[in-house]
C-alpha positions as CSV (number, residue, x, y, z in Angstrom):
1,X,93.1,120.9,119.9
2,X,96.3,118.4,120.2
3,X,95.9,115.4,118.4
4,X,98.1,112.4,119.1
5,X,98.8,109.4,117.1
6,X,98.9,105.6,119.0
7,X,99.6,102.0,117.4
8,X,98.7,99.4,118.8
9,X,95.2,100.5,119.9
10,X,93.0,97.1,119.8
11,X,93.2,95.9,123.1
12,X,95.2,96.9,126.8
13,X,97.9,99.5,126.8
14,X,96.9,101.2,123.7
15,X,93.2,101.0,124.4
16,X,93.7,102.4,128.1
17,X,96.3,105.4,126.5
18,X,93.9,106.5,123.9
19,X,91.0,106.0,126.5
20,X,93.2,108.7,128.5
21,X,93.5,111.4,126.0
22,X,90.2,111.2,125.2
23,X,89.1,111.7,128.4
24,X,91.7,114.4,128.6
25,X,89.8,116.3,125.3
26,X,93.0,115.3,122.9
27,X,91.9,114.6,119.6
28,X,92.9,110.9,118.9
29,X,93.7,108.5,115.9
30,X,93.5,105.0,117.2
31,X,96.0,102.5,114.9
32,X,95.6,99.0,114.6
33,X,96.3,96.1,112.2
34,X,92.1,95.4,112.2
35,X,90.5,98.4,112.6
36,X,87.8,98.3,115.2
37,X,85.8,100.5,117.9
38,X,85.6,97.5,120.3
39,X,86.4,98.8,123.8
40,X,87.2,102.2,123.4
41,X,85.0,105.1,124.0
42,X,82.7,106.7,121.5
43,X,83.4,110.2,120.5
44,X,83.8,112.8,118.1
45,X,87.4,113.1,118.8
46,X,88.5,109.3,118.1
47,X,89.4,108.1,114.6
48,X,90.6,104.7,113.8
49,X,92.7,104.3,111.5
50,X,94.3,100.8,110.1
51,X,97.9,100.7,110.3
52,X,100.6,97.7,110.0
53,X,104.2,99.3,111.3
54,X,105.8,96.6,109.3
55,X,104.6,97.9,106.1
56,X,105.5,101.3,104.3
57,X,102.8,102.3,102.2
58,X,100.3,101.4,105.6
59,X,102.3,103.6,107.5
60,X,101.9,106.5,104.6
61,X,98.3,106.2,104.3
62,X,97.9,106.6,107.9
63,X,99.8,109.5,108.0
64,X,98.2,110.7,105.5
65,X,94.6,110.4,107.1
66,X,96.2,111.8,110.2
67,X,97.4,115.1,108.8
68,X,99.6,116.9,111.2
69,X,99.9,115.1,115.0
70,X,101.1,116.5,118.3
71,X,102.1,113.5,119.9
72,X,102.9,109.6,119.0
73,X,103.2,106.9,121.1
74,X,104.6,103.9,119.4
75,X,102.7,101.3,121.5
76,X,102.4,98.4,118.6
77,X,104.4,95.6,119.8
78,X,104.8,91.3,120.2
79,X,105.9,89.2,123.1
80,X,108.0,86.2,122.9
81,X,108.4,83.4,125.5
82,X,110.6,80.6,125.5
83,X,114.8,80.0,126.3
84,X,117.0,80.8,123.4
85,X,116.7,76.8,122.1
86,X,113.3,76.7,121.8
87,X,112.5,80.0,119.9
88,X,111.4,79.9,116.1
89,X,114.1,81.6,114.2
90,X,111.4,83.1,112.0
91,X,109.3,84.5,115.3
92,X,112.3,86.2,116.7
93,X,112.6,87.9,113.1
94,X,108.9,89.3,112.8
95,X,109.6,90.3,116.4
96,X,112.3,92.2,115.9
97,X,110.5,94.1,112.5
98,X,107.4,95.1,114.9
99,X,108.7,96.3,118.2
100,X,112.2,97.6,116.9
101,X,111.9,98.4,113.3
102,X,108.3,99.0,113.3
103,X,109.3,101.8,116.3
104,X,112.2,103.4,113.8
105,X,109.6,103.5,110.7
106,X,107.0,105.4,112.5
107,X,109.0,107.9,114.5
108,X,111.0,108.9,110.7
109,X,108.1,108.9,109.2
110,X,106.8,111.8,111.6
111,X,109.5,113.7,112.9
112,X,109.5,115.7,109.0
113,X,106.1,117.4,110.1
114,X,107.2,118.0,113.9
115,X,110.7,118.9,112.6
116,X,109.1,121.6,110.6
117,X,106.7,122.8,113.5
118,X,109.7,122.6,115.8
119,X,107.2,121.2,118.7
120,X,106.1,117.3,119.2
121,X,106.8,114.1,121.3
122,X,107.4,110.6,120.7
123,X,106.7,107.8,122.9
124,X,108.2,104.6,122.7
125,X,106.7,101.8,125.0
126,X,109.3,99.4,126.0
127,X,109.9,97.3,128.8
128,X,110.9,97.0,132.5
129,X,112.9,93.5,131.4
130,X,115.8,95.6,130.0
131,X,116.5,96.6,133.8
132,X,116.4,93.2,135.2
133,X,118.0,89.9,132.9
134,X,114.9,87.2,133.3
135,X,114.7,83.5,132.0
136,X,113.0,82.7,129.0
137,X,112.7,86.1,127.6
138,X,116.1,86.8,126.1
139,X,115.2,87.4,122.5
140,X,111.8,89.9,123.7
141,X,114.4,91.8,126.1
142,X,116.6,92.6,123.5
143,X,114.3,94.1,121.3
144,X,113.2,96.5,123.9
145,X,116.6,97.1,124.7
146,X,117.1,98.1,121.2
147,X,114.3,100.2,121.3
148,X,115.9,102.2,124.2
149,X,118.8,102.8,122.6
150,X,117.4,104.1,119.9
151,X,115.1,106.1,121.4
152,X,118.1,107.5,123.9
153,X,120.4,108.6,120.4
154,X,117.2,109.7,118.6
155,X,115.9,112.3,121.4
156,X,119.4,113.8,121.1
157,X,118.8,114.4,117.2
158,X,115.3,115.6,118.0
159,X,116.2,117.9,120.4
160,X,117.5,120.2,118.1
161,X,114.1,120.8,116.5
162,X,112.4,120.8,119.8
163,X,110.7,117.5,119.1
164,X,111.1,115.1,122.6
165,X,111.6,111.7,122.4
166,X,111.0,109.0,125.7
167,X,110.8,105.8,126.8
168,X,107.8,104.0,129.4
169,X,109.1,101.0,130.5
170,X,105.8,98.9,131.6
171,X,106.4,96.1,134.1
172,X,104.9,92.6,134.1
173,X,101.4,92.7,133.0
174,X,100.0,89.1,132.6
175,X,96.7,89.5,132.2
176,X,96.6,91.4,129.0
177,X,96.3,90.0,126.0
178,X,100.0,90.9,125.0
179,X,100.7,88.5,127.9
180,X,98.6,85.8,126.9
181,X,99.8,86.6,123.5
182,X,103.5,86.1,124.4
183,X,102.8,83.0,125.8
184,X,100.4,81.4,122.8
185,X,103.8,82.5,120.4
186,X,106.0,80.2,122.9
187,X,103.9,77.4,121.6
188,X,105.1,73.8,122.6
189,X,108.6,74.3,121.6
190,X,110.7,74.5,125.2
191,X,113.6,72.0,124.8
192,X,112.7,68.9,127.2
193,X,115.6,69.8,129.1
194,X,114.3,73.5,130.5
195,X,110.8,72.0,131.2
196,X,111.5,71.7,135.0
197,X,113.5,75.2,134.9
198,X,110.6,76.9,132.6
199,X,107.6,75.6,135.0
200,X,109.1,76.6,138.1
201,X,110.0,80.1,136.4
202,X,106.4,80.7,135.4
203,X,105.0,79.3,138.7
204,X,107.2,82.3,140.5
205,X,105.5,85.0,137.4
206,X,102.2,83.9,138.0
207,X,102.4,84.4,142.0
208,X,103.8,88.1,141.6
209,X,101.5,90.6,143.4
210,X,103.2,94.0,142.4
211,X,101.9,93.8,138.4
212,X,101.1,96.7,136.2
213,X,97.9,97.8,134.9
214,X,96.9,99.7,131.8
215,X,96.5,102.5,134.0
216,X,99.7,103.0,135.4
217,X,100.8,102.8,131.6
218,X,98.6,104.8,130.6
219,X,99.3,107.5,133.1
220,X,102.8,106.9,132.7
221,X,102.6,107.9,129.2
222,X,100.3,111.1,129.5
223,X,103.3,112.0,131.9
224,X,105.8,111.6,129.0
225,X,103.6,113.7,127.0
226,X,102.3,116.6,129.0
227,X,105.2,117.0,131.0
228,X,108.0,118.9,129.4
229,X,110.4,118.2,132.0
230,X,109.8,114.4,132.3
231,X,112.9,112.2,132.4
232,X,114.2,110.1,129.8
233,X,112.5,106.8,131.0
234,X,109.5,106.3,132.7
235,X,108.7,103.1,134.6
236,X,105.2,102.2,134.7
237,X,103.8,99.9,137.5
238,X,104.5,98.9,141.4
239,X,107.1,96.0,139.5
240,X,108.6,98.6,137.2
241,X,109.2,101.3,139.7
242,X,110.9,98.7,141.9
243,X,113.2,97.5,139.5
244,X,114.2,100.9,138.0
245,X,114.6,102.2,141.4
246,X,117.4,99.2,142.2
247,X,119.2,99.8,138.7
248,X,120.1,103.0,140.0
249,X,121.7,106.2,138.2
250,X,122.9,103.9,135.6
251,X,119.3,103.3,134.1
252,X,118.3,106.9,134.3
């Protein structure tokens, strides 16, 4: 039975992804910071597991409880809102540790055991912002634009032990609580002089009908898994699919 590893797992994208591979008979260890069963279905197939991507010995012990895995999908991550000016120093740098080095940490840590096995796939969720600049998300958009760089270099390593590595590129997905999250880390810290610019930016965001879903995610990434032949990046959403279609060759 394939067994696949997901952080992030306590609420949207992670939820609906491990929802999907249960559903799908996988075998799957649900990560999280605080472990708990709260929206995901019950079965003898689903472990959680607690797991902090910032922290070393967190990520051994999962790995450890894990044993061997198929499949990871590095889905832990933060949002950030707010123009350059306003953003907390100190945020951008715990940002930066969860969705970029928190990404790097977990896929080392497993590519040893897939190296070996000379099978396995690593998904890294990242963003649809890296194919369009937007306001008040400059320091959020170039974490996931590190991730895809990474991940781009690091399937070319991989590939040599016939371990795959890609990217799903989610669009705008407000209603989640990594949306409401991103928002509640902007806090009250827009400059007085962007408040007219930030309001009318959000007012645009909020009226937006084309918005992903967990399950265009979360079929987006059972793509990247099952499908050996899968491209490189995989937009996820009516938004996303939009936007990667008008960046053209040069974001494939």
């Amino acid at each position: 039975m394939p067994r696949i590893l997901i952080t992030g797992c306590s609420s949207g994208f992670g939820r609906a992804i491990a929802t999907r591979f249960l559903d799908e008979g996988w075998e799957v260890i649900a990560t999280m910071r605080s472990p708990s069963a709260e929206g995901l279905p019950l079965s003898d197939r689903l472990r959680i597991v607690p797991l902090d991507v910032t922290k070393p010995h967190s990520i051994e012990a999962a790995l450890a409880e894990a044993d061997h895995i198929d499949a990871l999908v590095n889905n832990a991550g933060v949002g950030m809102l707010n123009v350059l000016e306003g953003a907390d120093i100190d945020r951008a740098r715990e940002l930066f540790e969860i969705n970029v080095l928190g990404t790097m940490a977990m896929s080392r840590a497993v590519m040893p055991g897939m190296r070996q096995r000379r099978s396995g796939v690593i998904v890294n969720i990242s963003s649809s912002v890296t194919l369009r600049p937007l306001p008040a998300l400059s320091i959020y958009s170039a974490s996931k634009a590190a991730v895809n760089a990474f991940t781009r270099s690091f399937a070319l390593e991989a590939a040599e032990f016939g371990v795959r590595a890609r990217l799903v590129l989610p669009g705008s997905a407000p209603e989640t609580s990594f949306g409401r999250n991103a928002v509640a880390r902007m806090g009250m810290d827009v400059p007085a002089a962007y408040g007219t610019f930030v309001q009318a930016y959000f007012q645009v965001m909020r009226h937006a009908t084309d918005k992903t879903t967990a399950l265009d995610v979360s079929n987006a990434v059972w793509r990247a898994v099952t499908d050996v032949d899968s491209p490189m990046m995989l937009p996820a959403g009516p938004d996303a699919h939009a936007l990667f279609q008008n960046a053209g060759s040069a974001a494939a």
